[in-house]
Structures are given as C-alpha cells and as structure tokens.
N, C-alpha and C positions, 0 to 999 in steps of 0.2 A: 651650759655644760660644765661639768666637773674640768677642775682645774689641776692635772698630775704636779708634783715633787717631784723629780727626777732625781736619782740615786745611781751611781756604777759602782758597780763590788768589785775590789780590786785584790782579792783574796783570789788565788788560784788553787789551792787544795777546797778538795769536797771535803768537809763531814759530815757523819748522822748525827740526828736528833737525842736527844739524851735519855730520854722516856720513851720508853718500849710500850707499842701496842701489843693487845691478844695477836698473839701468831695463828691462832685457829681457832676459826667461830663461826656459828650457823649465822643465817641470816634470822635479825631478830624480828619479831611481828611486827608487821609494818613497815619490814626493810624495805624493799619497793614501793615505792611513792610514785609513779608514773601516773602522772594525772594529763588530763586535757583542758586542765581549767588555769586561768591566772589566779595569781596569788595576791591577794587582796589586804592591804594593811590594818594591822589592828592598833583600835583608835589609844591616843595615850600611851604607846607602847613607842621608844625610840629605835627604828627599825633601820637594816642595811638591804637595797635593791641591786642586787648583780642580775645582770642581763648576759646568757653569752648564748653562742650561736657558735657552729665547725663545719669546716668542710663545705665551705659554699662554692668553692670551686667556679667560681666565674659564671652562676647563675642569676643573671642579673636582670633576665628577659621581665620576670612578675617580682622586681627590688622592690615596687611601688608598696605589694601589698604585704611583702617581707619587714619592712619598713615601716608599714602601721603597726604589726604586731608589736615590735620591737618599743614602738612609741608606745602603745597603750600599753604594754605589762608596765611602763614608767607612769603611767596617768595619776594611779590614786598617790604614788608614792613622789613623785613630783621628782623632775628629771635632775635636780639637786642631791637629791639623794639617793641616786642609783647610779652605776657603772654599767657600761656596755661594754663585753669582751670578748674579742677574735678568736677563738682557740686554735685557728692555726688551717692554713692551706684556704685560705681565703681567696687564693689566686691559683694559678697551678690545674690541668684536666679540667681545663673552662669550654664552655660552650664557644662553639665558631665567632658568634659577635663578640667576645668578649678576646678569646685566644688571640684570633688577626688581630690587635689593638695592644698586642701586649698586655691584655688584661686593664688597661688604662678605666675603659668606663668602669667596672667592676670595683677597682679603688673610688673614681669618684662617688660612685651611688654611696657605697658603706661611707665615706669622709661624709656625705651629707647629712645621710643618716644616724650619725653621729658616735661612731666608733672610740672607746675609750683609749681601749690597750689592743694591740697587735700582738700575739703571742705568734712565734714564726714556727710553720708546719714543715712538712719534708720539701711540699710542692715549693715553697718560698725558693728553695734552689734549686730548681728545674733548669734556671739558667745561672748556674754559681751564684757566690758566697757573692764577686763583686756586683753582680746584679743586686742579691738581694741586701747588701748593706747601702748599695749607691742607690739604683732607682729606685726599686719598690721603699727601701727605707724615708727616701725622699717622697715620695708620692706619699705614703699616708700620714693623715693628720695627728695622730697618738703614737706614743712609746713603740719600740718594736723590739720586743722582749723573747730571748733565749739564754736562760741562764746556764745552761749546762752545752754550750757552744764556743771554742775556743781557739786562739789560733796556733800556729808552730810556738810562738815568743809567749804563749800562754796567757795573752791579752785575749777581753771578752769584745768581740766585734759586734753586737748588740747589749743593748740594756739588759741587768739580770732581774733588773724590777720596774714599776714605776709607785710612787706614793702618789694617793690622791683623799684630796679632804670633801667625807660624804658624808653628810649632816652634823658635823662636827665632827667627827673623827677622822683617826687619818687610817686610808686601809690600803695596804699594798697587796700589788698584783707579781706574782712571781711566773715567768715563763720558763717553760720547756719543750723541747724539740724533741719526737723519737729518736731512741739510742739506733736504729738502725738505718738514719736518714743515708749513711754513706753507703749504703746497699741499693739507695730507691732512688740515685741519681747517680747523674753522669761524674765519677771518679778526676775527673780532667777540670771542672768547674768548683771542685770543691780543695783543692791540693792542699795539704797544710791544714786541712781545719780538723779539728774533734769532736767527735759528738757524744760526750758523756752519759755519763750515766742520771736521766734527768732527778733521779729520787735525787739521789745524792748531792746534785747541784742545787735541789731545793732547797734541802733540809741545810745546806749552808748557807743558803741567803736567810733561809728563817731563823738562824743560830743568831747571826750578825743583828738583824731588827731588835728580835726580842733583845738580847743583850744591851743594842743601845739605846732602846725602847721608843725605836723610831716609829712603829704602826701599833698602831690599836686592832686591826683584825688582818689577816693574813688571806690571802688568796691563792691558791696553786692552779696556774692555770698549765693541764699537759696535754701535749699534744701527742698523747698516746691513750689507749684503753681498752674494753673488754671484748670480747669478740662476739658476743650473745646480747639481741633485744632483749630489755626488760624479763630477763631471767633472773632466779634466785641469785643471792649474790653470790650464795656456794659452788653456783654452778659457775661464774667465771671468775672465781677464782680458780677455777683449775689450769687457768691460764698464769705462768710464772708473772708474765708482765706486770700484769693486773693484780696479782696480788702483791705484788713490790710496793706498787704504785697505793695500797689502800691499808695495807700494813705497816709498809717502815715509812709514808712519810708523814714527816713531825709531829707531834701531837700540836703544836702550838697554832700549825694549821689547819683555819677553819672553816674551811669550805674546799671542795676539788672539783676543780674540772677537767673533763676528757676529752678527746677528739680523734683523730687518725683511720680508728677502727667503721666508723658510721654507724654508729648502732645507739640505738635512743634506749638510758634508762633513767634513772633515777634512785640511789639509794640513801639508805640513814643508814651509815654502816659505823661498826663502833672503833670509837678513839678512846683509850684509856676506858674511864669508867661512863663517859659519855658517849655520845657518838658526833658523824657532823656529815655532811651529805657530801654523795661524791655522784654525780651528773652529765652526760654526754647529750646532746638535740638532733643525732642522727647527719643529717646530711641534707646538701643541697636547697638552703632555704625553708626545709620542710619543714620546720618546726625551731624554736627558741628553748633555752633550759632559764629557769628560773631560778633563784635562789635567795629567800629572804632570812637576814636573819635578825634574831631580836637581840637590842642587846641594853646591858644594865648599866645603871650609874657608876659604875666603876669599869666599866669599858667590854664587860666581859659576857661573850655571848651565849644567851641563857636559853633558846628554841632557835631553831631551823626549819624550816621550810623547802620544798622544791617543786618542781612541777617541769613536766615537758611538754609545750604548749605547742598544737598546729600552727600556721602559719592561717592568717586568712585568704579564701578561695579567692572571694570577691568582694566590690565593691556596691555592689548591687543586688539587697537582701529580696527584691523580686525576681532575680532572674532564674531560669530553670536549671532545678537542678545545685542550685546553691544550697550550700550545706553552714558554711564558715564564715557568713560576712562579715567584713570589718564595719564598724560602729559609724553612724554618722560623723561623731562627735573627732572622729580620726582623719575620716576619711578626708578633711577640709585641713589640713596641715600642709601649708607652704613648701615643707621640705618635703609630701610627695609630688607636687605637682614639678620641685627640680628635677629627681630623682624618672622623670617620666620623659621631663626632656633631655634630659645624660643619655638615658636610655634609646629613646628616638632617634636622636644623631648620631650615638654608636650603630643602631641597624642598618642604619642609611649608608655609612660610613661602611660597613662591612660588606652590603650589597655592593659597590663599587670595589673594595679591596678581591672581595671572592670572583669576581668576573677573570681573575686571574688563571690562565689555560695552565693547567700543570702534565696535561698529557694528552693522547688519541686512544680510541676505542674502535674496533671493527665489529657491530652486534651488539644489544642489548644485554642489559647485563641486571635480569628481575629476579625479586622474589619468588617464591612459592606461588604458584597460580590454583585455583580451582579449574580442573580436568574433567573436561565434557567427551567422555569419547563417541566416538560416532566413523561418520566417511571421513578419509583424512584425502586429503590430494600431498601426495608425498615425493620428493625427486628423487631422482637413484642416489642418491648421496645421506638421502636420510632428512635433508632437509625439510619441516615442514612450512606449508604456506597460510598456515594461521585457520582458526578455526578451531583450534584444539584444547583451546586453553582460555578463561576468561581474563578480564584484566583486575580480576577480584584475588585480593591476596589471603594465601593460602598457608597457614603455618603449620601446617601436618606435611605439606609437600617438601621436597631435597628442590634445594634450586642451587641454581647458577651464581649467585651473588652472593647464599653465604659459602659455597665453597670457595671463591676468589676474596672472602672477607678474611676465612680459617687464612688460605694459600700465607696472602698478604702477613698476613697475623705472626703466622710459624717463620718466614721467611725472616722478618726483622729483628723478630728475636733472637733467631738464630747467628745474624749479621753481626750481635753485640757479644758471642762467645758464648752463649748461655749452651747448656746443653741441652735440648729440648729434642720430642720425640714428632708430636703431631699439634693441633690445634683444631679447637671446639668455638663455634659462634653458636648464640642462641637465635631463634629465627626473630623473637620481638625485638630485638637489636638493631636490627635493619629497616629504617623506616622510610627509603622510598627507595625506586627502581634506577641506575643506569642504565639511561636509557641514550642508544645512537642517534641524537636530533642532530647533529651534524659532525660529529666523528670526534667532537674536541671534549674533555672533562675538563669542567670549572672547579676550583677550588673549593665553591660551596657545593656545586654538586654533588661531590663527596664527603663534605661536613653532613650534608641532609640525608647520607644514607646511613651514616653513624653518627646522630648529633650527641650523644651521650656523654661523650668525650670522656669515656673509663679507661683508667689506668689498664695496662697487660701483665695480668699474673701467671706464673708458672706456678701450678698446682702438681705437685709429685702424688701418683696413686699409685698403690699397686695394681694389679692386672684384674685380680678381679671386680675390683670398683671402677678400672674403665669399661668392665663389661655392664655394670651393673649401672653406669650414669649412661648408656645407652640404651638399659632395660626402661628406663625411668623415663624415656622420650614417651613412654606411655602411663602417664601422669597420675600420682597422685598426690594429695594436700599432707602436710604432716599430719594431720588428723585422719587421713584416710580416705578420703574423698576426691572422688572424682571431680576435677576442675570444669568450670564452663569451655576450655580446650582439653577434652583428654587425651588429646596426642600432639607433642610438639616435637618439631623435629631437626635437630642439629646440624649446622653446617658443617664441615670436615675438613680439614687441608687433605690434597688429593692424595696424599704416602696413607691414608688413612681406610680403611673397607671393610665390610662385613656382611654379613648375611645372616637373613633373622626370617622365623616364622611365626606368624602372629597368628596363628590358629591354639597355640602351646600356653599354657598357662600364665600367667603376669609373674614375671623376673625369672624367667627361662626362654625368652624369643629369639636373644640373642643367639643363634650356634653357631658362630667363627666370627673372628675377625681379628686385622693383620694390621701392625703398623710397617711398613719398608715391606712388603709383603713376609713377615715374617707372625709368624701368630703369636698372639698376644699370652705370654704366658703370665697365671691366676698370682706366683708370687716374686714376679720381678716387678720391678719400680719403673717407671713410666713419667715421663715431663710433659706437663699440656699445658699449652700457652691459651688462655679464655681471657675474656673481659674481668675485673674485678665482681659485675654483680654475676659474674657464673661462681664463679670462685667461692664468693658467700653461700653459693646454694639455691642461689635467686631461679624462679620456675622450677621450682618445686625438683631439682638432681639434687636430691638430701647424700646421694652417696660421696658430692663431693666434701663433704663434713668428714668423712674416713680420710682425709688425707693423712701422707707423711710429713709436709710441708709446703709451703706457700712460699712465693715471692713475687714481692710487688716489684716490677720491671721499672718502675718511674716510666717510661712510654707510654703513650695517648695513641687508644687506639685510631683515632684520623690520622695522626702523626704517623702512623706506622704505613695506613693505607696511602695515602698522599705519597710518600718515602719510594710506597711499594709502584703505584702509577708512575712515579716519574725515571723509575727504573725500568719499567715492562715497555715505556714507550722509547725511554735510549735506546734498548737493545732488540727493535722491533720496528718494523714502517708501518706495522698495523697495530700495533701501541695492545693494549687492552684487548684481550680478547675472551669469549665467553667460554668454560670446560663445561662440557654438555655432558662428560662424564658423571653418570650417577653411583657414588660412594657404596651402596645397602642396597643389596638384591636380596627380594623374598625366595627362600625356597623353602616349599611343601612337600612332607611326603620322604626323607629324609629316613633311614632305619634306624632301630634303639642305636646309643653309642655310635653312630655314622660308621657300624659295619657292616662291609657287604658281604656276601655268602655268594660261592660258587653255586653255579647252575640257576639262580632265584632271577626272578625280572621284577624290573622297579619302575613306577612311573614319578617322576618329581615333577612336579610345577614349576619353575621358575618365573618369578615376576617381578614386577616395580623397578625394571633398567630402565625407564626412562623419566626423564628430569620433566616437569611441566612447567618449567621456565618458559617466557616468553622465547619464540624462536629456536627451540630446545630441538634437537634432534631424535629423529622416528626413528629407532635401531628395526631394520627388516627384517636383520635373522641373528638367532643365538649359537655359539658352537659351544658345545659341550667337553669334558675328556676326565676321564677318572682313571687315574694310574697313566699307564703308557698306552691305553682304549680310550680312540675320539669315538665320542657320541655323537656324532656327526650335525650339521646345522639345519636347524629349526625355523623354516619361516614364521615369520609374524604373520599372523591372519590380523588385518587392520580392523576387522570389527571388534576383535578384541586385542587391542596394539600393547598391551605392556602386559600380554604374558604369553607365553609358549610350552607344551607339554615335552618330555623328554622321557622313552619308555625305551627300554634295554635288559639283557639279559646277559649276565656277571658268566664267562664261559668258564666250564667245569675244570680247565687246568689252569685258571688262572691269570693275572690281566696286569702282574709288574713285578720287576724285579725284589722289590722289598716288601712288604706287609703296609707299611707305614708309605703312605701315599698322599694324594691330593684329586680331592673334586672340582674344577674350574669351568666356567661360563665364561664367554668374552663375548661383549654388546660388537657386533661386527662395525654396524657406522657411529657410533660414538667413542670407541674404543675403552667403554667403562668394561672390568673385569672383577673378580671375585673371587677368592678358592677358601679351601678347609682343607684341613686333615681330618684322611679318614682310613681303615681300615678294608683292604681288601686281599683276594685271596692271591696268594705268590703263584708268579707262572711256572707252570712245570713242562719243563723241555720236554719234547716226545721220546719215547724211546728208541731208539734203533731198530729199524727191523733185520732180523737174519737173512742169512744168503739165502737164495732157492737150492732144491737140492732135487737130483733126477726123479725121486721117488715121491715127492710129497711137494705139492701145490705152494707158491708162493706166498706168503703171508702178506694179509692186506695193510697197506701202510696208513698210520691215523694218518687225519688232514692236519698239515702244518697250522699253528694258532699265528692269526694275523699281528702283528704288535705296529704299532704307530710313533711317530714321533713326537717329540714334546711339544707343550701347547704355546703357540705365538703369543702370551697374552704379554700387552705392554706394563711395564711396573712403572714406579714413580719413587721418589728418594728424597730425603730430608735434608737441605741443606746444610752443610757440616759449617763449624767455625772458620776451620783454614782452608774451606774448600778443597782440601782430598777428598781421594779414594774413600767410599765405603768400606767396611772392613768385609773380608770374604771368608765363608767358612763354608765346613759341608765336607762331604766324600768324596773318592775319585769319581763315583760317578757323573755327580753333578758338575766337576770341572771339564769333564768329558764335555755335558751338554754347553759348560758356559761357553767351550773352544770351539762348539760348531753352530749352538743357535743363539748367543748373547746371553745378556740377563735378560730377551723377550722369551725365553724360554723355561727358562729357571723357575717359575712360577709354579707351574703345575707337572714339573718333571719327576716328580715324585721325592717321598722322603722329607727330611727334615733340610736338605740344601737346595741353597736359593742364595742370591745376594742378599744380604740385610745388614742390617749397621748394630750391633751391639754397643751398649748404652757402657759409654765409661763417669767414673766419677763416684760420688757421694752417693745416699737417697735424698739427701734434704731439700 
C-alpha cells in the first residue's frame, strides 16, 4: 500500500484561492460521465488511480464483495499507484451488527481492505469530537482528515491533509466535514469545536502546498455535495452548497470528491479554462467513484477520467439471477477471505449482544396483512379470533407497526425540542413483524423491524404538499407510470387523520385531513419527522421535493424506536402495546365543496376503519354527527365488515349554530375517529306562536327541531418540548363545550374550535 507524508497546517485563518473560476456555466457536453464501467489505464501514459467510496455507514454485512470492487478498479493500475479514500460517515447510522459493536467490525473490514485516507463525515461525531479524535481516530489505519474543523484555542484536532507518494508523485489529500455537522449532532459532544466553512479551509490548505510546492496533484476530499442523482450539473447547482463547493474551490485543485448528500454522479465541470471532475458513489456500499488522472512530465495533469462503478453482486457468475459478478481473478484475494471472517464474528457477536430485553409488549405488533373477508367470529369487544387476515404482507394496507413506528418517530424528536408537527413511515421500511412470542422485545427484534438504520429528517411542507404526499400513496414513477405497487401506504403518528375517496380522480382523493385534530391548512408550514430515504423522495412522494427545508435530526431511527420501547415499558406493566386505531377513513358520496343543503337526503359510504394488522380489532358499529345532528350508529354487517352506509336528511331549519361546521365518524371498538369541515344549513329557532283568542282557533305550533350534543370522539396530541399545555383557541362556544364535554368533544362540536396546537417558530 501507499505510504502517506503526514503534514498539520498550523495556519488558523482560511483564505480563498487566487484564481477565479466561471461563476456561471451550463454543463458542457459530456458533463456527466456516470458510467458503470471501470477505468482502464492507458498504456505508456503516467497515470494517478483515486478510489473513494461515502457513506457506508456500517454496511459491512456484503464488505467481501465491497472489497473486491475496490481491489479490482486498482488491478490494471497496480495498488502502487492508487489511493483509496473515505469521504466521510464511514461509521455513524450502521446497521445493527455493526452499531452494537461500536461500529468496530466496520473499521476493521475497511483497515483490511486497505483504506488510505479517512476524511471525517458528520456521522464521525455521533458520539463527540473525544470519541472521534480518541477511538475511531485510533482504530483506523490512515490519516483522519478534517481541515476545516477546529477547536476554542483554534488548534486543528485532526489532520488537514495527508501527502502520499503514487507512482512517483507526491499527491495530497485534503479533508472536509460539512459546515452544518453542528446542527446534525448532539450539541453536548461537540462544545467548543467549529465547523468551518469547508471551501474556505480547502483552499487554505491548497494556498500552503502549492506555495511550498509540497504536492504535485491536490485532492479535495468533501464531505458535502449535490442533492440530485446524476442530473445536469446546472441543475444542482441550484443548490448554494454545491455550487460553492465547484465554483470557488481552488483552481490548483484537481480532482473533487463529495459525500453527505448520497447521490451518485459524476462530472467534468470547468476549472478556469479546463475542467476536472467532481464525483460522489452514492451510498451504502453501492458503488465506488473512480477517478483517473493522466499526468505529464512536468507533473501537470493533462486528461481526467471518472466513472461511478456498481459494487459486485456476487461471487458466483452461475448463480440465478446474477447480474455483477466479481472476476475470478478477485475473487481469490487473501484479504477477502479476512474481511469474511471480521464479518462472521461480528454477526455472531451481535446475535448474543441483541438478545438483550429492552422492553415488554401485550399483542402483536404486524405489518400490513392481505384481507380475506368472509365469517369473522368476533367478541363483543371487537376483538378478532384470527382468520381475517393472511400472514402475507401487505403494503397498500394501514397497520399497526407503522403507526407505532410514526408514534415512536415524532415522539423523540420531539423529546430533543425540535418543533415538529406529525410523522410519516413508509410501509417498505418495515421489514419484519413484532410479534408477542413471549411478551419480551430483543434488541434485535427491533433492529430487524427497521434494519435501515436512517437517519430522522424533519422535512418542513406546506399544507398543501402534505395533502399532496398522501395523494401520492397512490403511486406514480417520475416518468408517469404506474409502479409494480400502485398503492403504498403510510404509516401515521396517531395526532395525524384524514379521509380520502378513491373513486375521485388521482390528486384529488384526499378530502380532509387534521394534524392535533385541527385541519391542515394549504398555506401554513408543517414539520414531519420521516426516515431520510422519505425525505429524498424515495417511493416515488416526489411532492416531498416541494419542501421549505430539511433537517437531518443526527438520530437513527432504531435509536429512536429502542429510546421509544424502553419508555412505553417504564411507564406501563403491559409495556408495548398495539393502536388498532386506523388514521384514513374512505368516505364516498360526499356533496360538491362538502355542502349540505337544507331539506336534501344524502347517502355516504364510509369505509376502510379497520386496520388488517394481525390481531386488529373488528369496529361493529360506526356513529356518525354532522353539526350538532348525530347520525346515529351504524352496525357492521360482518359479511361486509369495513364498511357501513349512513342515509339522512339535512332538516329544513337547519342542524348548528354556525354554517361552518364538522362531519365525524368515530370506529366505536377501536376508537379510530375522523372529521372535516364542512358547510351546513344554520339552525333556525321556531317562531313563537300567538296567544289563542275567543274568536279564532289556536294556531298550530311547528315541532320543536331535535339538536344533540357533541360528538365523544377521542383526540390525540403532539408531544410538546417542555411538556405543557397545548395552546387553546376557538370561540365562547367551544369553551362552553370544552367545560362540559372535555377536549373528547371538541372535535366535531362544530366550527373552527377545537384544541390544537399552533405551530410556533421559523418555516425552515
């Protein structure tokens, strides 16, 4: 392996590079270089082999075949003359075998593998600056590079470079950390440090080389970059970061690498009157960036090259289904066969560490089932006795597990002051059932239900794009097409509900829905706590691209579920329990603009209250109430168990105090609930009738108009930061109803009052 120089810049002021790139420029022919292929050396030409890779995040389960890639793109170019480099979060949102372990195997595979330089990611201080200058600095075997990281005494507590001599030259590697690592970690593990402006830290380290003409080719390795796969370059640069990062730094640097964002691209973007490639490899293993460059007798490099190469599938070019085999000639390399036994003793090692009980459960706690309806044997409580549901998983269905995934989700984020509204899981997220084998949860048991191990982003929308990322549960491709799933469907934190008819045209099914049971109004700002791949957009909710802002939580979502389990079971004897509450009731049948007209009769449908989770609860009867008129309750006919008809007629004087009203449904045994605003006719008090009088017949009195009390439905609430009071607002009327029926009433008492929590703060 290459041999580093080690260098510490002991300059504390940044400056920029002296020579000004194009500040604005299309992408030029051939800007995008995203290939699938290795980069093959040309003969007679004195060429530089950079290898990097980002973002592996403790993916170490298939290092082996990680590991040959990385060897063969060094094959023709002979491991002499190439650099392998970390761009950063190499540790950090690791998978279960790798997180229990402190990430430990994770470093060894890559040390075997033969890791050059370490450029340090945000994830690197997940557990502080002392962790990550003490252990992980110690654990790996190469440089651990952040030059634009600094402490109170304005000392650099990592390398801001490392030199290393590859094929006679000497080429330094410069690192950078994103500027906003101190937003994406815990504040308490980082006291005292800074985390610069990385352009600016570069282009100071590159001032210093050049000047004393210590490297012959410069390397920028950042741990930041664009937010768009292999898009034009113009398009992200619309991104300020990203254009910082490929505009102002140095010209003298000849190669960029990127990381942070996950996103695979590849460009030749221009430097002064040349250009020079600037490269990210996506994520998790998935692929290596490539970067060759050619260089002349006088040191100076004359062609570039890049490529962003898969990873190989497998090892075995017969097996079915193989697409990517790695090469014979690879596959017999010493260092996978260690790389395999790291990894073995790590799994093994974690099967014992995860047997660890972190809480109890009462009930099953499954995904989405396939829904066989038929006879159900059902108890008066609603519960069913099985039969109703297969144990085939189902991601068009509302279950139980991702509601208690959202719950978990919004809960801890909330815990850490964020100001957050509700939370969204995708159903693929969830990859196996809590299930009650004997009442305890293992620590892997809930690694294996979220093995992803994604970061928790609070994505800021406005109102209408959360209406519109719940239109989108009914799927389609950016290109317009109907997916192999055309309907997937969202988990919810339970403050969270709506109601949707899918008989209505595609991004109109939505017609209400409530976060705190207040409705979601189209231009206020909204905080939703998801996984980072909802956040990119991932399954195809392109609407969450409308955002107003993003922030990545630093939290893992296991970290948050695990957090959230061992809280649900201190403050509980039956620990864990499954909400059989279903978020999204269908109602059909609805008039234009949800107004009702005096004297007319309407039939709605209502359907889909019940959850087909395993163990899910049979709601028997629906009640109804629109305004201050209950529409009285609706048996379930079990041969058709998830829906009920509801026919009424709107009485000619009118059915609530206000105009501006509420339609609600409440599931009687699950106590899932529902409402909207809608439009109905104001009641009109009878008249008086006159006295009788000797001479003429007493006038007949109309019939008094029935009115009814508010509707019982239960609400749900967002946990606050300091734990107060929700804020309360609304009319004397509704403080009326809150002093005699609670906030169970508030819901469908008509009007725009109700308990709810209005959103303080920023939009960002």
């Amino acid at each position: 392996m290459t041999t580093p120089t080690r260098k510490r810049a002991t300059a504390a002021a940044a400056v920029l590079g002296t020579a000004a790139l194009v500040s604005a420029f299309a992408a030029p022919a051939g800007a995008a270089v995203l290939s699938p292929s290795f980069i093959e050396p040309t003969a007679g030409a004195k060429q530089i082999n950079l290898v990097g890779f980002n973002d592996f995040h403790g993916r170490f389960l298939d290092a082996d075949l990680f590991a040959a890639t990385v060897l063969q793109a060094q094959q023709g170019f002979g491991e002499e003359n190439s650099l392998v480099i970390s761009n950063g979060d190499a540790v950090g949102a690791s998978l279960f075998e790798s997180s229990i372990q402190q990430d430990q195997p994770t470093i060894d595979v890559l040390n075997t593998m033969g890791v050059d330089a370490w450029t340090q990611g945000n994830h690197e201080f997940d557990k502080g600056i002392d962790d990550a200058t003490g252990r992980l600095a110690s654990a790996t075997n190469g440089p651990d590079l952040a030059a634009n990281v600094t402490l109170a005494d304005g000392s650099h507590p990592f390398d801001t470079h490392a030199i290393f001599e590859v094929n006679g030259l000497k080429v330094a590697v410069i690192g950078a950390v994103t500027e906003e690592t101190s937003a994406l970690v815990s504040p308490a593990g980082i006291a005292g440090v800074t985390f610069g402006d990385p352009v600016e830290a570069v282009n100071e380290v590159a001032a210093e080389l050049t000047a004393s003409n210590a490297a012959d080719i410069i390397v920028a390795s950042y741990h930041e970059g664009a937010p768009l796969d292999d898009a034009p370059i113009a398009d992200n640069e619309q991104s300020d970061t990203f254009r910082h990062i490929v505009e102002d730094t140095a010209p003298e640097v000849d190669a960029i690498f990127n990381a942070h964002t996950h996103r695979e691209y590849a460009y030749d973007a221009p430097n002064g009157a040349s250009t020079r490639p600037v490269i990210q490899a996506g994520q998790y293993a998935e692929n290596i960036a490539q970067v060759v460059l050619t260089v002349d007798a006088s040191g100076n490099v004359t062609k570039s090259d890049s490529s962003v190469v898969p990873s190989f599938d497998t090892f075995d070019a017969e097996e079915e289904g193989a697409t990517n085999p790695a090469p014979a000639s690879i596959a017999s390399d010493p260092r996978l066969a260690e790389i395999r036994t790291i990894r073995d003793a790590a799994v093994a090692e974690a099967d014992v560490l995860g047997a660890e009980v972190i809480g109890t459960q009462t009930g099953d706690l499954s995904r989405g089932k396939d829904y066989e309806p038929g006879s159900l044997t059902v108890a008066e409580d609603g519960t069913t006795s099985g039969g109703v549901v297969t144990t085939a998983d189902n991601r068009a269905e509302e279950s139980s597990l991702g509601g208690i995934i959202s719950q978990s989700m919004l809960e801890t984020v909330a815990a850490t002051g964020r100001d957050v509204d509700a939370a969204i899981m995708n159903p693929g997220g969830l990859r196996a059932d809590l299930l009650d084998n004997d009442g305890q949860i293992t620590y892997k048991e809930a690694a294996t239900v979220i093995p992803f191990a994604n970061n928790l982003s609070v994505v800021s929308l406005k109102g209408v794009d959360v209406k519109n990322v719940l239109e989108e549960q009914w799927q389609l491709t950016a290109s317009g097409e109907v997916p192999s799933r055309p309907y997937l469907q969202l988990g919810l934190s339970e403050n969270f509900t709506y109601i949707f008819d899918s008989s209505r045209p595609r991004m109109d099914r939505i017609v209400g829905l409530s976060i705190n049971d207040e409705p979601v109004q189209p231009d206020e700002t909204y905080n939703l706590v998801m996984p980072t791949f909802l956040a990119a957009g991932g399954d195809n909710f392109h609407s969450l691209a409308n955002n107003v802002g993003v922030q990545d939580t630093g939290l893992i979502d296991l970290d948050a579920f695990v957090t959230w389990i061992r809280g649900e079971t201190s403050g509980s004897p039956e620990g864990v329990t499954p909400d059989t509450k279903r978020n999204g009731f269908e109602i059909v049948g609805l008039p234009e603009n949800n107004t009702f007209v005096a004297g007319e009769t309407y039939s709605l449908s209502v359907g889909k209250f019940n959850l087909t989770s395993l163990g899910f609860t049979q709601n028997l009867s629906i009640v109804g109430w629109i305004g201050q008129m209950e529409l009285g309750a609706q048996t379930v006919d079990l041969a058709t168990p998830n829906q009920v008809e509801f026919t009424f007629t709107v009485p000619e004087n009118g059915i609530a105090e206000t105009s501006e009203s509420r339609l609600a449904f409440l599931a009687s045994q699950s106590g899932a609930s529902v409402s909207l605003p809608v439009i109905v006719p104001p009641l009109v008090e009878p008249t008086a009738t006159p006295e009788p009088t000797a001479t003429a017949e007493p006038t007949a009195t109309a019939e008094p108009t029935a009115t009814a009390t508010a509707a019982p439905v239960p609400t749900a609430t967002t946990p606050t930061a300091d734990g107060g009071d929700l804020a309360t607002t609304g009319s004397d009327e509704t403080a009326m109803f809150a002093a005699i029926a609670g906030a169970l009433a508030l819901l469908v008492a008509g009007g725009a009052a109700m308990l709810l929590r209005r959103r303080a703060g920023s939009d960002a």
